[in-house]
C-alpha positions as CSV (number, residue, x, y, z in Angstrom):
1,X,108.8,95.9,94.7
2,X,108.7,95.4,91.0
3,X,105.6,97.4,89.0
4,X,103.6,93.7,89.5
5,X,104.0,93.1,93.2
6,X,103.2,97.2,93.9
7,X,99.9,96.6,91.6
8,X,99.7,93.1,93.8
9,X,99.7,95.5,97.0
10,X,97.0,98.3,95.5
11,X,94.7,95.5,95.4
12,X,95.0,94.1,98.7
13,X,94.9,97.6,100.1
14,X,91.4,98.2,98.2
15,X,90.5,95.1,99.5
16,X,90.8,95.6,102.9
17,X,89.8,99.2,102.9
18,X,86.3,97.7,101.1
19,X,85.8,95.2,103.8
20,X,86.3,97.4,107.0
21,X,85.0,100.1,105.2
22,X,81.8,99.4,103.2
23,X,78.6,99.0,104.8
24,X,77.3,97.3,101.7
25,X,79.9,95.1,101.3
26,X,79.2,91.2,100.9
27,X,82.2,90.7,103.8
28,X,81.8,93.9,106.0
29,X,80.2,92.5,108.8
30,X,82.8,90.2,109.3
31,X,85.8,92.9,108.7
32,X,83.8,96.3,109.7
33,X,80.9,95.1,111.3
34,X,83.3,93.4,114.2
35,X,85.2,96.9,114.4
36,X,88.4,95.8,112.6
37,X,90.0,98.7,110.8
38,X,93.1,99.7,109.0
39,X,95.7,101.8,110.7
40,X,94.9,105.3,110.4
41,X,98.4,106.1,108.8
42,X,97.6,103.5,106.2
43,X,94.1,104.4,105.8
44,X,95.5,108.0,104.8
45,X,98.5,107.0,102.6
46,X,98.0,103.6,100.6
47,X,102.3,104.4,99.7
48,X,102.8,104.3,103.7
49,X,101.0,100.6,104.1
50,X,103.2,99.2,101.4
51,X,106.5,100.7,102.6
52,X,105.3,99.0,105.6
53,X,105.0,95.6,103.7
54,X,108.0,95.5,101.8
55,X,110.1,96.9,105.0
56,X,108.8,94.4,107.7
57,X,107.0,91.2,105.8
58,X,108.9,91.9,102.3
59,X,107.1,90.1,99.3
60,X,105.1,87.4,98.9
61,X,106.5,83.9,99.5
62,X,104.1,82.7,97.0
63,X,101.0,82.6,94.7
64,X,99.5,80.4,98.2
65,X,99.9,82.9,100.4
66,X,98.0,85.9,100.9
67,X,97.9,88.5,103.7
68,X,96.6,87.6,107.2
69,X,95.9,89.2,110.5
70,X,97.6,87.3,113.1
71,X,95.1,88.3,115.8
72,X,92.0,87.7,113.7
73,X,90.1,90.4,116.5
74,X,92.8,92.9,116.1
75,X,92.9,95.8,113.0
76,X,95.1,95.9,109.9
77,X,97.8,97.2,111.9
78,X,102.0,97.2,112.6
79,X,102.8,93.9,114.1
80,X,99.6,92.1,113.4
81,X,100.0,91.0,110.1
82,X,102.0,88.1,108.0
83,X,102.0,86.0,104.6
84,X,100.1,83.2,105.6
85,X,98.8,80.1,103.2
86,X,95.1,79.1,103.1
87,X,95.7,76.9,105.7
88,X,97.0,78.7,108.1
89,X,94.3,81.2,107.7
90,X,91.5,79.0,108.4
91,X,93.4,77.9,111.3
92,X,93.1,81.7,112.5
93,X,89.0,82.2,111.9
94,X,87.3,83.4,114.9
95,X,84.4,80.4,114.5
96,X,86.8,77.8,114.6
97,X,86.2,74.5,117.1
98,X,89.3,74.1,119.3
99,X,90.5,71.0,120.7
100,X,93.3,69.8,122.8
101,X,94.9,66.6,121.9
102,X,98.1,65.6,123.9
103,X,98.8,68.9,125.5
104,X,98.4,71.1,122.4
105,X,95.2,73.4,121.5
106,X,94.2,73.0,117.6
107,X,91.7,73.9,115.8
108,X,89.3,70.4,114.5
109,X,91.0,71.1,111.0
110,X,94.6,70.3,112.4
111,X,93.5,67.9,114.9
112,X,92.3,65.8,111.8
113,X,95.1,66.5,109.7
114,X,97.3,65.4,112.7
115,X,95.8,62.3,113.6
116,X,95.0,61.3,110.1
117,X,91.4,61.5,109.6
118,X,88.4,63.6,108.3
119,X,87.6,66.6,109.8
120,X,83.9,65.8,109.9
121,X,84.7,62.9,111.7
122,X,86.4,65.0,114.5
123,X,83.0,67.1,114.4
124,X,81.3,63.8,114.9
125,X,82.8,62.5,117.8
126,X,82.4,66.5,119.2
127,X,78.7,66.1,119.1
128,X,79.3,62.4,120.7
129,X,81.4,63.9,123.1
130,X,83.2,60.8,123.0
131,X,86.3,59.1,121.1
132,X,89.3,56.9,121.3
133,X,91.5,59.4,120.9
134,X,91.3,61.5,124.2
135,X,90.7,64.8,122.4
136,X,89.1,67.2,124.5
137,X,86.6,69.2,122.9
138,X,86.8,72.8,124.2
């Protein structure tokens, strides 16, 4: 990691460390207050988490991405963590709406974006519980 991406890496560790640590946090009870935590080893050695980084997710992919749990119920941990873009981390909240449309569970969001309209008009026919699109609301 060049000097940048190392100081790019300090601050996502303080980050996540203030969320799942810090009662008085504006994010805790959505980090901490659900129980997520940061592996012990990391928790203990900030150099250990981004050895862990660089070895297993290496840097970056770019300024759009940012880090992501891939089980959004499961701790910063080995194995549960990727680059991910905006997108795909909204796609990963736990109060997302699911759907099924033609065999495939999405969230609303990507139902939308994959038949081609708004997402509030997904939430609309939701509350209709009806549409011409045989999405089933789940």
């Amino acid at each position: 990691w060049s000097m940048n991406n190392r100081s790019e890496l300090r601050s996502i560790y303080h980050s996540i460390k203030y969320r799942c640590y810090n009662k008085e946090g504006a994010h805790y009870m959505r980090y901490g207050g659900r129980g997520i935590k940061l592996y012990s080893e990391w928790y203990e050695d900030m150099d250990k988490f981004i050895e862990w980084i660089d070895m297993h997710l290496g840097k970056r992919p770019s300024k759009f991405h940012s880090l992501d749990r891939i089980n959004n119920n499961g701790n910063y941990e080995p194995g549960n963590l990727r680059w991910a873009t905006w997108i795909e981390q909204q796609s990963n909240r736990s109060d997302n709406k699911m759907v099924e449309y033609k065999g495939t569970i999405m969230t609303n969001s990507a139902c939308a974006r994959y038949i081609g309209v708004s997402r509030q008009n997904i939430s609309q026919m939701r509350n209709r519980k009806t549409n011409k699109y045989g999405i089933k609301f789940l």
